[in-house]
FILO-19810 format. One record per residue (C-alpha): x, y, z; residue in three letters. Coordinates in nm, 2 decimals. Layout:
BEGIN
X:X	Y:Y	Z:Z	r:Ala
...
***
This chain:
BEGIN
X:0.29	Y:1.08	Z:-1.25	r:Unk
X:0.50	Y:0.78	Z:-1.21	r:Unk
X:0.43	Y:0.41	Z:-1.34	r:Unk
X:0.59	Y:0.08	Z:-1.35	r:Unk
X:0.71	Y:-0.15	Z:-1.64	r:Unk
X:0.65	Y:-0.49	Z:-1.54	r:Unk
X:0.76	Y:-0.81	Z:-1.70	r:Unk
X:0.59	Y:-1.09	Z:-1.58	r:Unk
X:0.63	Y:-1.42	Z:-1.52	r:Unk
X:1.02	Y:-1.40	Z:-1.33	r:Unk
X:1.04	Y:-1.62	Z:-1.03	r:Unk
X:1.20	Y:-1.49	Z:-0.76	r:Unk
X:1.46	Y:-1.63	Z:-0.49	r:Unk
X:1.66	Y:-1.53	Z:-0.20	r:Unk
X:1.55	Y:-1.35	Z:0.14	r:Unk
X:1.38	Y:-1.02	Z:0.18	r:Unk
X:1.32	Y:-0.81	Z:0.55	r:Unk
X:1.01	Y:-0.61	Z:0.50	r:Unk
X:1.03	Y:-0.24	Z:0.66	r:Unk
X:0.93	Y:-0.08	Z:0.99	r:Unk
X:0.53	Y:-0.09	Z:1.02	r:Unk
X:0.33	Y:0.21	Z:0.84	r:Unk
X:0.05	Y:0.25	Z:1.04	r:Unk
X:0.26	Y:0.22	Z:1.40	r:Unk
X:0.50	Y:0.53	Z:1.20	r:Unk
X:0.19	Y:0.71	Z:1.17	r:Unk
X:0.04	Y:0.69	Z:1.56	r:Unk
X:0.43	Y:0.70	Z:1.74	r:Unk
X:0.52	Y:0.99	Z:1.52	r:Unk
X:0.22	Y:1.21	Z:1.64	r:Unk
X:0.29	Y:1.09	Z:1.99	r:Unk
X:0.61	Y:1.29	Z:1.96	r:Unk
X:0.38	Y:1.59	Z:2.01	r:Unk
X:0.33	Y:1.49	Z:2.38	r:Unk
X:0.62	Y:1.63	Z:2.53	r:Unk
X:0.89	Y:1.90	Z:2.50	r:Unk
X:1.16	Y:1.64	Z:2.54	r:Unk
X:1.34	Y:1.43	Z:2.27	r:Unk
X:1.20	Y:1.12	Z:2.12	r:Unk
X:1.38	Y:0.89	Z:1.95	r:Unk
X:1.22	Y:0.65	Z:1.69	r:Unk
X:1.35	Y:0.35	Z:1.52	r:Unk
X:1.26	Y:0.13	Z:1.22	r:Unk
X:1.09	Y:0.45	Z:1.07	r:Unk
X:0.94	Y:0.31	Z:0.74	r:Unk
X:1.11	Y:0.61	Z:0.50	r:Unk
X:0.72	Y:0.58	Z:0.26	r:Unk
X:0.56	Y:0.85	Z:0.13	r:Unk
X:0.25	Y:0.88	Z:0.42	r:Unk
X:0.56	Y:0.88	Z:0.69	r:Unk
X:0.73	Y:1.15	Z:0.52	r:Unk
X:0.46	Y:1.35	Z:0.44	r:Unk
X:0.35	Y:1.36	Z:0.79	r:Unk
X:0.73	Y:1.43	Z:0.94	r:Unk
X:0.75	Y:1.74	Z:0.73	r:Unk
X:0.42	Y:1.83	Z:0.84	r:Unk
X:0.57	Y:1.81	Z:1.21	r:Unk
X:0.89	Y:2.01	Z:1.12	r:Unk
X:0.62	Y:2.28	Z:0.96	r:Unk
X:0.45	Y:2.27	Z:1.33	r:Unk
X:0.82	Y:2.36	Z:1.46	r:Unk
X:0.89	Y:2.00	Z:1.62	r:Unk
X:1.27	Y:2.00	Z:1.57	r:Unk
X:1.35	Y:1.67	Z:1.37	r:Unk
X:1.68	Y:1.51	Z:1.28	r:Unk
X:1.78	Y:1.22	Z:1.05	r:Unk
X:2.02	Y:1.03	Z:1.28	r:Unk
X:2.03	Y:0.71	Z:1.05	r:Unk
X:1.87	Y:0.48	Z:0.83	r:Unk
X:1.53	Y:0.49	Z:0.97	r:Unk
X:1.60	Y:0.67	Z:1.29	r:Unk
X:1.47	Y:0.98	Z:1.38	r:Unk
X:1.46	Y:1.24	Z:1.66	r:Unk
X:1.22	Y:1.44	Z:1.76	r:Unk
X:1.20	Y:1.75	Z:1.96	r:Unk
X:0.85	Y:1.95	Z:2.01	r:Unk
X:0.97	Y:2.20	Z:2.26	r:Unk
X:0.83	Y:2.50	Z:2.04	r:Unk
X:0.51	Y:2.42	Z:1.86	r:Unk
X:0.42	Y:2.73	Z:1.62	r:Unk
X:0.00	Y:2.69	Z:1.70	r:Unk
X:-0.04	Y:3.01	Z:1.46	r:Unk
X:0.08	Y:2.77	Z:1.17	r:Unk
X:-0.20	Y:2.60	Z:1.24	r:Unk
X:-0.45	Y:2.82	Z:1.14	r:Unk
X:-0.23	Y:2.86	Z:0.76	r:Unk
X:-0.31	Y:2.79	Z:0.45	r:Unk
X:0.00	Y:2.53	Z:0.41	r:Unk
X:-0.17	Y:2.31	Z:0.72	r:Unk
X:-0.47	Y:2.26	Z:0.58	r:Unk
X:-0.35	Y:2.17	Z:0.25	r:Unk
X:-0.08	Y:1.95	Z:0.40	r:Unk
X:-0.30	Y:1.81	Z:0.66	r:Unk
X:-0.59	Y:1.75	Z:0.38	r:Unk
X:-0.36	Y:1.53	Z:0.13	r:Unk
X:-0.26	Y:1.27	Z:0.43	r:Unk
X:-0.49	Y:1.02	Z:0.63	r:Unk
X:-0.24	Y:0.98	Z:0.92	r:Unk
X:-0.26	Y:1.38	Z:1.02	r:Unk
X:-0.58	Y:1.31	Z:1.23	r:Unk
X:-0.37	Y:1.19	Z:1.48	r:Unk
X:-0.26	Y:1.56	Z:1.58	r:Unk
X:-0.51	Y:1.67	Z:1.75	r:Unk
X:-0.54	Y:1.38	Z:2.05	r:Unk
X:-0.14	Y:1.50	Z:2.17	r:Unk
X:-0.26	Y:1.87	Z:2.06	r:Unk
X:-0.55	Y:1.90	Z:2.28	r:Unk
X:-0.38	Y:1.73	Z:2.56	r:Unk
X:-0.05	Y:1.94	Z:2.55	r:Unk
X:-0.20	Y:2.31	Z:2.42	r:Unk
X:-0.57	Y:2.26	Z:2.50	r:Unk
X:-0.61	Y:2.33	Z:2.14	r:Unk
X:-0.62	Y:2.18	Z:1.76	r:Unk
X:-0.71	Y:2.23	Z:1.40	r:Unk
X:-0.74	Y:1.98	Z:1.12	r:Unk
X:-0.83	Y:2.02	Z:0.79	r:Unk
X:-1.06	Y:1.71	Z:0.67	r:Unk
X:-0.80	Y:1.41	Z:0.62	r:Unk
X:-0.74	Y:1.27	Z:0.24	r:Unk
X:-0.58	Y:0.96	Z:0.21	r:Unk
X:-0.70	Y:0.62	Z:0.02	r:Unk
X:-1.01	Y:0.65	Z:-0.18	r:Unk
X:-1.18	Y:0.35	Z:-0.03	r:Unk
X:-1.51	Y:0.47	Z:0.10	r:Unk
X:-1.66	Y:0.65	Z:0.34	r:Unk
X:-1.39	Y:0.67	Z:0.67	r:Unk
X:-1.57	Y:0.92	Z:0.94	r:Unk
X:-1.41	Y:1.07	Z:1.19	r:Unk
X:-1.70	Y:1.06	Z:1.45	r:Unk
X:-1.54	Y:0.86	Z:1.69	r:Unk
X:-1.22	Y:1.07	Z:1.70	r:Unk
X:-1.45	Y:1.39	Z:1.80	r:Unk
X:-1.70	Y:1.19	Z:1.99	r:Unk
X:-1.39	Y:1.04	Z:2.19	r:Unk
X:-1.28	Y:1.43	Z:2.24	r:Unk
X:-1.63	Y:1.52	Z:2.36	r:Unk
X:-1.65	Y:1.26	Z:2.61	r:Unk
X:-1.26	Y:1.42	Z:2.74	r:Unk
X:-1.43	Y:1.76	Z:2.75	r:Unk
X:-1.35	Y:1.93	Z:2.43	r:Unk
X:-1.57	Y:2.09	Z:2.23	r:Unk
X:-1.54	Y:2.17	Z:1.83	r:Unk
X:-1.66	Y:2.36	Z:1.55	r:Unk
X:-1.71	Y:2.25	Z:1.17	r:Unk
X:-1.68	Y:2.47	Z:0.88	r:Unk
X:-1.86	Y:2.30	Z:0.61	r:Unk
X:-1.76	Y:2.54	Z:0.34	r:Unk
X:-1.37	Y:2.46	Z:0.38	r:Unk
X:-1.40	Y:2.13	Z:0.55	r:Unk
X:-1.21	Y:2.24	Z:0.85	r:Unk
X:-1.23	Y:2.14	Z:1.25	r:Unk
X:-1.14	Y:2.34	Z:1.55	r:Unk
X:-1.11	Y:2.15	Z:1.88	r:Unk
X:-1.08	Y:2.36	Z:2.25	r:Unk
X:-1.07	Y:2.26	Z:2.55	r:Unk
X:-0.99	Y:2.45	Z:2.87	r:Unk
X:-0.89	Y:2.10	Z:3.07	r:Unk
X:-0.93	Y:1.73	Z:2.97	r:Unk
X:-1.13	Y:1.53	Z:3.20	r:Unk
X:-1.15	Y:1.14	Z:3.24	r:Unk
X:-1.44	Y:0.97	Z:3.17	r:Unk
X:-1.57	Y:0.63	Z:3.09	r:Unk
X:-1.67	Y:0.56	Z:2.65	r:Unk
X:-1.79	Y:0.27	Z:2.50	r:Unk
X:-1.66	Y:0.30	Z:2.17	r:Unk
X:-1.97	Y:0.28	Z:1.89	r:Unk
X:-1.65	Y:0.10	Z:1.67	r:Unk
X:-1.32	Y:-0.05	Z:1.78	r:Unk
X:-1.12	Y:0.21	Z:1.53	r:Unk
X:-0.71	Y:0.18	Z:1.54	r:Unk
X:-0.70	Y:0.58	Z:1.44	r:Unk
X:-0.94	Y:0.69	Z:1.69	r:Unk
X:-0.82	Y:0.45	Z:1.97	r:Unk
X:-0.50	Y:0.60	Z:1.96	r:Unk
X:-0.65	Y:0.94	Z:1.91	r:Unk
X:-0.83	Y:0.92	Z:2.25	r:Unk
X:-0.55	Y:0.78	Z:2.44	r:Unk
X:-0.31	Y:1.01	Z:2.33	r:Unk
X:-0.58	Y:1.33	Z:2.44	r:Unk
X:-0.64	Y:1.09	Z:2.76	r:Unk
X:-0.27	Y:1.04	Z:2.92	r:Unk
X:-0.22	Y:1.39	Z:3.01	r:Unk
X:-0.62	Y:1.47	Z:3.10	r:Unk
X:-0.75	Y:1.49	Z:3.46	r:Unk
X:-0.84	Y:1.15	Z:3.60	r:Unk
X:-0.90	Y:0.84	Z:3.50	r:Unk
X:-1.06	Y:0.73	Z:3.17	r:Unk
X:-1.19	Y:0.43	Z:3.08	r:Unk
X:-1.23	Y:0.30	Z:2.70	r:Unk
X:-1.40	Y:-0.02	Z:2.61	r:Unk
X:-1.47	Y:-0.12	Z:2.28	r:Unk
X:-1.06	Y:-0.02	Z:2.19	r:Unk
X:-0.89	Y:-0.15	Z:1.94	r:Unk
X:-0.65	Y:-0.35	Z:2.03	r:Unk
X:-0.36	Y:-0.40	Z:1.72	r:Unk
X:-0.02	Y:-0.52	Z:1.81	r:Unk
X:0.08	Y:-0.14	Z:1.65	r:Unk
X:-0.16	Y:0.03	Z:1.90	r:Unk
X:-0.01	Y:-0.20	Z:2.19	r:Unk
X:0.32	Y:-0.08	Z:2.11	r:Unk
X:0.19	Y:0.33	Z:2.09	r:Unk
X:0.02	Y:0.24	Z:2.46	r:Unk
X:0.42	Y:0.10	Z:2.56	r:Unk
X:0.58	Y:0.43	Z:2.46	r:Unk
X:0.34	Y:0.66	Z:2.59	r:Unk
X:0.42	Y:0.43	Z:2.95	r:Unk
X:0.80	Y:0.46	Z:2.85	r:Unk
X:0.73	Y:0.85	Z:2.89	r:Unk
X:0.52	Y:0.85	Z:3.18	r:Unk
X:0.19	Y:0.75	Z:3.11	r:Unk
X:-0.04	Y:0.50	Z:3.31	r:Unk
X:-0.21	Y:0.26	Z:3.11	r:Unk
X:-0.32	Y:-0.09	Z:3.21	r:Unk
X:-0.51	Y:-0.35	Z:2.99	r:Unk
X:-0.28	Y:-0.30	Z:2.69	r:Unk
X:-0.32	Y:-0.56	Z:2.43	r:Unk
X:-0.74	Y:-0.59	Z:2.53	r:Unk
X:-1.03	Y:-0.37	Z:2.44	r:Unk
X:-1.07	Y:-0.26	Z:2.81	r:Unk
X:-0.83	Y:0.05	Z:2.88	r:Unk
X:-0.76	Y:0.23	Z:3.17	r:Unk
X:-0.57	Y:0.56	Z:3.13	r:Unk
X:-0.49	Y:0.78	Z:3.46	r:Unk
X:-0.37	Y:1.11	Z:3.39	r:Unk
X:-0.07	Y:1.26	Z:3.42	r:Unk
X:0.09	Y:1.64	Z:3.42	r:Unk
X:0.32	Y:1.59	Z:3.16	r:Unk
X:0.56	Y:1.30	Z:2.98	r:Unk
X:0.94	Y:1.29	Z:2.91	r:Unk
X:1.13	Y:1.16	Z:2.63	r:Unk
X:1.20	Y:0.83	Z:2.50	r:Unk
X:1.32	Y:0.59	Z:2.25	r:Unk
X:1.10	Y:0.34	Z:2.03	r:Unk
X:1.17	Y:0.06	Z:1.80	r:Unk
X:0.92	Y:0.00	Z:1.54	r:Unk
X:0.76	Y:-0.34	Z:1.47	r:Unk
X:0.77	Y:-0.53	Z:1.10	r:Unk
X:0.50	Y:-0.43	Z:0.89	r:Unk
X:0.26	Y:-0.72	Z:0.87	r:Unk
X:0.12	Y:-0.60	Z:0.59	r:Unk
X:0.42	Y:-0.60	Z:0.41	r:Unk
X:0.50	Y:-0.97	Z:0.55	r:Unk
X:0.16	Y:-1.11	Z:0.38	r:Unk
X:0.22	Y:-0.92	Z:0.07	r:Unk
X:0.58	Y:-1.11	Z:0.03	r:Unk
X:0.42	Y:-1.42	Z:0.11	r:Unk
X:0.09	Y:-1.37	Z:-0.14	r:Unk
X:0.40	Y:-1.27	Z:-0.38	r:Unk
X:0.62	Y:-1.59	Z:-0.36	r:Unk
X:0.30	Y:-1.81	Z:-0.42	r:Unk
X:0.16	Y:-1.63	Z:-0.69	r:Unk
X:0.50	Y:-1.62	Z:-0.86	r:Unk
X:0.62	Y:-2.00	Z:-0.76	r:Unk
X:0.90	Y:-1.85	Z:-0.56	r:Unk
X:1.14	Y:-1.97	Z:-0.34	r:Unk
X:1.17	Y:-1.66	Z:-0.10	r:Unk
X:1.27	Y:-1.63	Z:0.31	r:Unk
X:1.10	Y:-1.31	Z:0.51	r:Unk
X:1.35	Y:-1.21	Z:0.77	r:Unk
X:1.25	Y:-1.03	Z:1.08	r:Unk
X:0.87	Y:-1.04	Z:1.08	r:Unk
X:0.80	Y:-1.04	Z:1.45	r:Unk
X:0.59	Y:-1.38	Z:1.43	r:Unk
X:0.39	Y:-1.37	Z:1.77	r:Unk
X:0.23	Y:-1.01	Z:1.60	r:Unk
X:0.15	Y:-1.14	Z:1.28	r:Unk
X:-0.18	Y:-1.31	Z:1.39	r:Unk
X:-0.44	Y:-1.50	Z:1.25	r:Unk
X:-0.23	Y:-1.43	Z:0.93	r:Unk
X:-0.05	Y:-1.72	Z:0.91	r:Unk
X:-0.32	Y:-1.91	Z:0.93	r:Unk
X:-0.53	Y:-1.78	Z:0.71	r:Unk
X:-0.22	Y:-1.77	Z:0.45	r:Unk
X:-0.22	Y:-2.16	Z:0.54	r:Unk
X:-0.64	Y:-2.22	Z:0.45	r:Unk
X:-0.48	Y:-2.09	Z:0.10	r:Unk
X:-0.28	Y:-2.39	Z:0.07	r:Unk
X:0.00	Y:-2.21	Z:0.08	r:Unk
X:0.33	Y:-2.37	Z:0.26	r:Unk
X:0.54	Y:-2.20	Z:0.47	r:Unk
X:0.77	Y:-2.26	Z:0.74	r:Unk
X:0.86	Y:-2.04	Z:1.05	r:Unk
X:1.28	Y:-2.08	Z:1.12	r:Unk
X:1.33	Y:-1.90	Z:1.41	r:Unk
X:1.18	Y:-1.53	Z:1.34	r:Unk
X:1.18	Y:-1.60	Z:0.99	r:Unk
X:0.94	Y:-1.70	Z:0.71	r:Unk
X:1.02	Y:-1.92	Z:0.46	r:Unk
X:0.82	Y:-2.02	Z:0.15	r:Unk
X:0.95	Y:-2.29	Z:-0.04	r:Unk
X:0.87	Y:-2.28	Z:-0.47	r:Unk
X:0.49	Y:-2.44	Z:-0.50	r:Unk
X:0.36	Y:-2.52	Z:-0.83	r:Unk
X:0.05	Y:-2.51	Z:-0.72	r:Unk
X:-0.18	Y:-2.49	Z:-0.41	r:Unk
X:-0.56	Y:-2.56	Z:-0.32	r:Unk
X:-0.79	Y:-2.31	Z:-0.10	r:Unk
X:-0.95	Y:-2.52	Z:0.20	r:Unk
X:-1.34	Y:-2.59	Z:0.22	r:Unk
X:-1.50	Y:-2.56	Z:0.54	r:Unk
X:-1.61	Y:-2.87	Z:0.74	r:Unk
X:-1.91	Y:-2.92	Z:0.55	r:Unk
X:-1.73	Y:-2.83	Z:0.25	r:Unk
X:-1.95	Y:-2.55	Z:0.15	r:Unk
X:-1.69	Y:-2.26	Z:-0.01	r:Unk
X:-1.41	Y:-2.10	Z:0.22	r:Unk
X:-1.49	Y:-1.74	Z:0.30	r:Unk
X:-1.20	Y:-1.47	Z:0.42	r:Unk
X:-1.33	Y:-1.21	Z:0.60	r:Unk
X:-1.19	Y:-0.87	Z:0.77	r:Unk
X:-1.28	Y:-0.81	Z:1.13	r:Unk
X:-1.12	Y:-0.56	Z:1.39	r:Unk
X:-0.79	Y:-0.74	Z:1.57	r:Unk
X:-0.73	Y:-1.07	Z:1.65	r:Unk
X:-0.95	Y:-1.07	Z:1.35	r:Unk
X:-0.76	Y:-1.04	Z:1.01	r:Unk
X:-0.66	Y:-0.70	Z:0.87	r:Unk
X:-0.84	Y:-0.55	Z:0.63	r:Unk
X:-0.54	Y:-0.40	Z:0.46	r:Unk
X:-0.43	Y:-0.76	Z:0.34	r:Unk
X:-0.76	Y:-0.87	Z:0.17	r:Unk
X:-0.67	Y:-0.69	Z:-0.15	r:Unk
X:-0.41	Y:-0.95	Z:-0.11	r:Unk
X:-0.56	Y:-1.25	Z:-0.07	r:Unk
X:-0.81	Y:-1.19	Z:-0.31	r:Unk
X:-0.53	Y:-1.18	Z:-0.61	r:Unk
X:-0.34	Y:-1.48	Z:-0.47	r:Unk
X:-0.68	Y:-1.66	Z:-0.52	r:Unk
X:-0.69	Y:-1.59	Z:-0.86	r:Unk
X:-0.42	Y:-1.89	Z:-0.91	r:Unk
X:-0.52	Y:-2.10	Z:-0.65	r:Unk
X:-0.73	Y:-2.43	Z:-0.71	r:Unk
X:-1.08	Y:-2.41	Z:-0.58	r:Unk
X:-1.30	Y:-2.08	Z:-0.49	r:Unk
X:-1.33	Y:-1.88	Z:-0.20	r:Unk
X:-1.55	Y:-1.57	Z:-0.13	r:Unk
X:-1.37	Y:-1.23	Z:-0.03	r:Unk
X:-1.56	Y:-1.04	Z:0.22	r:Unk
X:-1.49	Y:-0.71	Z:0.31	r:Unk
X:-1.70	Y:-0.56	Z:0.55	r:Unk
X:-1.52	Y:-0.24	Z:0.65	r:Unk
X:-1.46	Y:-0.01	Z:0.33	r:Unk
X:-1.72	Y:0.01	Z:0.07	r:Unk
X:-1.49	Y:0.06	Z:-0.19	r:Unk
X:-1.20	Y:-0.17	Z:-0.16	r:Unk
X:-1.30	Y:-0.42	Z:-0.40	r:Unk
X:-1.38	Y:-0.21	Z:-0.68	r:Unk
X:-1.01	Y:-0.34	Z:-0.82	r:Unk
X:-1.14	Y:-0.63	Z:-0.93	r:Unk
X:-1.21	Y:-0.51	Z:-1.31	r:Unk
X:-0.85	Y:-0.47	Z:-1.37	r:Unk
X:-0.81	Y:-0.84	Z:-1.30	r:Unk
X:-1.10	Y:-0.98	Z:-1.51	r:Unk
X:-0.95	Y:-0.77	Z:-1.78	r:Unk
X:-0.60	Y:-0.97	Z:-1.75	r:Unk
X:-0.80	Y:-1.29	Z:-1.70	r:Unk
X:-0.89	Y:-1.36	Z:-1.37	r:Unk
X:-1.22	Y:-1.55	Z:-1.29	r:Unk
X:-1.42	Y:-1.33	Z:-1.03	r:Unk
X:-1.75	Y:-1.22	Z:-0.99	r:Unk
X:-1.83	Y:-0.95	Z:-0.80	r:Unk
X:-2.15	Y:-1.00	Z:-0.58	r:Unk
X:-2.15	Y:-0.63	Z:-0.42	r:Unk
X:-1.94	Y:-0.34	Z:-0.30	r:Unk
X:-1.86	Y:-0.57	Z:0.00	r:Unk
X:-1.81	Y:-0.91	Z:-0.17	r:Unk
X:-1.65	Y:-1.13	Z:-0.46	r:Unk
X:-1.62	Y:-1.47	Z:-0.52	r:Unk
X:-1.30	Y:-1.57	Z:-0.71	r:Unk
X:-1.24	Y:-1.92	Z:-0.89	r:Unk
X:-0.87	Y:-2.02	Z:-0.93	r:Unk
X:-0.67	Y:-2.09	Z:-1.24	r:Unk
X:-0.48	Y:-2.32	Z:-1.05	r:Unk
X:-0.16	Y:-2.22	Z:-1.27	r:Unk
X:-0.33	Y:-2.35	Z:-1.57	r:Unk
X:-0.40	Y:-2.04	Z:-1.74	r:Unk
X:-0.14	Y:-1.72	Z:-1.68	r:Unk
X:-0.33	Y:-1.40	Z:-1.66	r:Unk
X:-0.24	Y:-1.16	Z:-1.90	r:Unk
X:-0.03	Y:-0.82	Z:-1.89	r:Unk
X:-0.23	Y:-0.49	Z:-1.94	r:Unk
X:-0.22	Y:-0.11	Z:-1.82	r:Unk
X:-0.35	Y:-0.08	Z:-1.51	r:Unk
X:-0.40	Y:0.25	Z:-1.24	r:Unk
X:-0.32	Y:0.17	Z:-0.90	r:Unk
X:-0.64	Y:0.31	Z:-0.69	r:Unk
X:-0.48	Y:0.29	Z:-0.31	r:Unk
X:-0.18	Y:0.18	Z:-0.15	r:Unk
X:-0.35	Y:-0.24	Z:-0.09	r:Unk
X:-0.52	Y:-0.25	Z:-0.42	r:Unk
X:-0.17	Y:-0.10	Z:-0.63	r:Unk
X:0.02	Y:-0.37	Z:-0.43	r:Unk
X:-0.20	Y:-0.64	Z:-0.53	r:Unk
X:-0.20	Y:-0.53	Z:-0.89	r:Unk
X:0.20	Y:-0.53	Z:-0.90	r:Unk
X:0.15	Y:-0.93	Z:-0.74	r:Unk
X:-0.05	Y:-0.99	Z:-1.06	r:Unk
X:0.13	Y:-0.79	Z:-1.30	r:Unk
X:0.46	Y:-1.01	Z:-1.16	r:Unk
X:0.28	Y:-1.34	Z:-1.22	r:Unk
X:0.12	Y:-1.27	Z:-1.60	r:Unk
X:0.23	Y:-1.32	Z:-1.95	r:Unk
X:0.38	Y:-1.04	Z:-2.07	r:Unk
X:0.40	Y:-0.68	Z:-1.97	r:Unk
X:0.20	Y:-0.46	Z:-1.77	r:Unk
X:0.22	Y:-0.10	Z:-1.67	r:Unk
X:0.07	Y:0.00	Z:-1.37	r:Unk
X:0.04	Y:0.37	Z:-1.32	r:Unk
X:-0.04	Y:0.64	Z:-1.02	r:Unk
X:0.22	Y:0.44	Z:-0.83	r:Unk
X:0.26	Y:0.72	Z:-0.59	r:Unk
X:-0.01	Y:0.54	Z:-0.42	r:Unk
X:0.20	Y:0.22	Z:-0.38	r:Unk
X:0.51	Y:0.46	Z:-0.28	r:Unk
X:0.25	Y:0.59	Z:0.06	r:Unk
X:0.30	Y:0.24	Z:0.20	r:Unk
X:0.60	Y:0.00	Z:0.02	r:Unk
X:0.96	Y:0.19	Z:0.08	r:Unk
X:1.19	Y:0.13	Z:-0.24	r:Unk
X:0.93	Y:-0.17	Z:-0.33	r:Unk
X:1.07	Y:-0.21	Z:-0.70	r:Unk
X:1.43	Y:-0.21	Z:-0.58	r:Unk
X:1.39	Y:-0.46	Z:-0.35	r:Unk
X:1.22	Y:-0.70	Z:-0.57	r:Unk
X:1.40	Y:-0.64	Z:-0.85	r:Unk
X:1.70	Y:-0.75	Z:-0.59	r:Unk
X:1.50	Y:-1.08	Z:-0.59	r:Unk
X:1.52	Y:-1.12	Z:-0.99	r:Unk
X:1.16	Y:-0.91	Z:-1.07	r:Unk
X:1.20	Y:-0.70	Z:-1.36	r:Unk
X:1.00	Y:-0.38	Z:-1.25	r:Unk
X:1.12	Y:-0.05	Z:-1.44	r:Unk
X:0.99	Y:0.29	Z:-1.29	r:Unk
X:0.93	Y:0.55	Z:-1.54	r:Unk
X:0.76	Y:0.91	Z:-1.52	r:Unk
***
């Protein structure tokens, strides 16, 4: 198990580009499953969830090649479906969230698909009912062992259909649409998510063939086709990894510019960066956050305390709350953290009252977090990083104390940050991995 040495309270300087987006990898590189033709994808986000899941395709007998830094090929002419009924599927489909995404290009392709139940972050209770109820709706039918956790999905021909989706899920939108592009008819899904990373998915798949209209809303309309072709796809900046650089520089006092971040995707992030009192300015496609000694969360209107809350997109991502909720730790004023999609998510916060930080934590859901305003440095400690967000924003705090911390179980940082201690040490952090 690997940790980091981290010596805070280094300010850093000079420009970072943050890497290809993690959870587009995860959908576009399922996608590849679609068709017997080659599919080339760019801006791949070399992490360990991306990884994990290519090798899982090369297992399946997708032919993949390494044509460059980030770039990848992709070949599924001869899928192996006797694989995946193996022992090393299920227990390479089990360790990794992203594998769900399998069976939509599975059962539209082969009419067939197995999946072990998904691991992934340890954030609460994430149910897969509407992936399978999405897959009913198409046709397909499926058993559960209980015993080893295991699904089996048939179907003899998908048909399209109209769903109202019972949640607007990112994983299970793109599930459906991936089972719906090749199924018979037309199918309608309202109540889609509708992500900049699931916009671009829905822009491949029509790149290959599909017909989709009503990308980039929550009303879809798929009509079927026979089969898709090949393709090639550019990956968007990670915009999770665009608000942890700017949480970073504020928290730190750094002078730092984010290259590359794709603005007109990142959001209501900006914005709610900006209620923070944090300064930045947009030069061209860049970011750039000047030093800040300090800076003071908004009230509302009626000054009653500022409240940031997840909510499914244009909302704000709940990935980038564990985020905010450490920047606030050294802002001036208060603000309430809300997070209303994982139960778990917040359960971080005892590692930061232990270096100092002022929070209260109201419920599973909610904590309320009273700023320092600079005037008192948290302190360095050991720390275990519990999910990819959470481990993130402990390395922010760790940067930003007195002293030295050690974070350990970085693997889980390593699922979503590519060669994150190399790059910021290229900044002038002092981060030292060690086994």
């Amino acid at each position: 198990m690997a940790q980091f040495i981290v010596e805070g309270g280094r300010r850093l300087c000079g420009e970072i580009t943050p890497q290809g987006a993690k959870n587009e990898a995860l959908q576009v590189i399922c996608a590849t499953l679609l068709t017997s033709e080659k599919v080339t994808l760019h801006n791949v986000p070399e992490i360990a969830d991306t990884l994990q899941l290519i090798d899982l395709l090369r297992a399946m007998g997708v032919e993949v090649e390494r044509t460059g830094r980030q770039s990848y090929t992709f070949c599924a002419r001869d899928i192996n479906l006797d694989y995946l009924l193996s022992d090393d599927y299920r227990k390479r489909g089990a360790r990794l969230r992203g594998s769900v995404m399998v069976i939509g290009p599975l059962l539209a392709r082969f009419g067939i698909a197995y999946l072990p139940k998904p691991g992934g972050d340890k954030i609460g209770r994430r149910r897969l009912d509407t992936h399978l109820i999405g897959f009913q709706k198409l046709g397909a039918w499926f058993d559960y062992d209980l015993n080893d956790n295991y699904f089996a999905i048939r179907a003899d021909r998908l048909k399209g259909t109209y769903m109202l989706l019972d949640e607007a899920s990112v994983t299970g939108t793109a599930n459906i649409v991936m089972a719906a592009v090749m199924a018979r008819g037309t199918t309608t899904i309202y109540n889609a998510a509708c992500e900049p990373y699931l916009q671009q998915l829905c822009k491949m798949l029509v790149r290959m063939g599909a017909k989709i209209s009503g990308i980039g809303s929550n009303l879809l309309t798929i009509e079927g086709v026979e089969s898709l072709g090949g393709t090639s796809h550019t990956m968007l900046p990670d915009m999770i990894e665009v608000g942890s650089f700017i949480g970073m520089a504020a928290m730190t006092r750094s002078e730092l510019t984010i290259k590359n971040v794709s603005f007109d995707n990142l959001g209501i992030i900006p914005t709610h960066f900006s209620r923070m009192g944090i300064y930045f300015e947009k030069r061209g496609d860049d970011i750039y956050i000047p030093a800040q000694e300090h800076y003071e969360i908004e009230t509302f209107l009626d000054g009653s305390i500022m409240t940031i809350a997840d909510a499914p997109w244009p909302g704000l991502t709940p990935d980038l709350l564990s985020v905010f909720l450490v920047v606030a730790t050294q802002a001036k004023g208060s603000v309430l953290i809300h997070q209303k999609m994982f139960e778990s998510r917040l359960f971080f916060v005892d590692k930061l009252i232990d270096m100092g930080a002022q929070i209260i934590l109201c419920d599973p859901h909610r904590a309320t977090v009273i700023g320092h305003n600079h005037e008192r440095t948290l302190r360095g400690t050991m720390m275990s990083s519990p999910d990819i967000r959470a481990g993130v924003a402990l390395l922010i705090a760790a940067m930003s104390a007195e002293g030295h911390s050690v974070i350990q179980n970085v693997e889980q940082i390593d699922r979503g940050y590519q060669d994150i201690e190399l790059r910021l040490n290229a900044l002038g952090a002092n981060i030292i991995r060690a086994e």
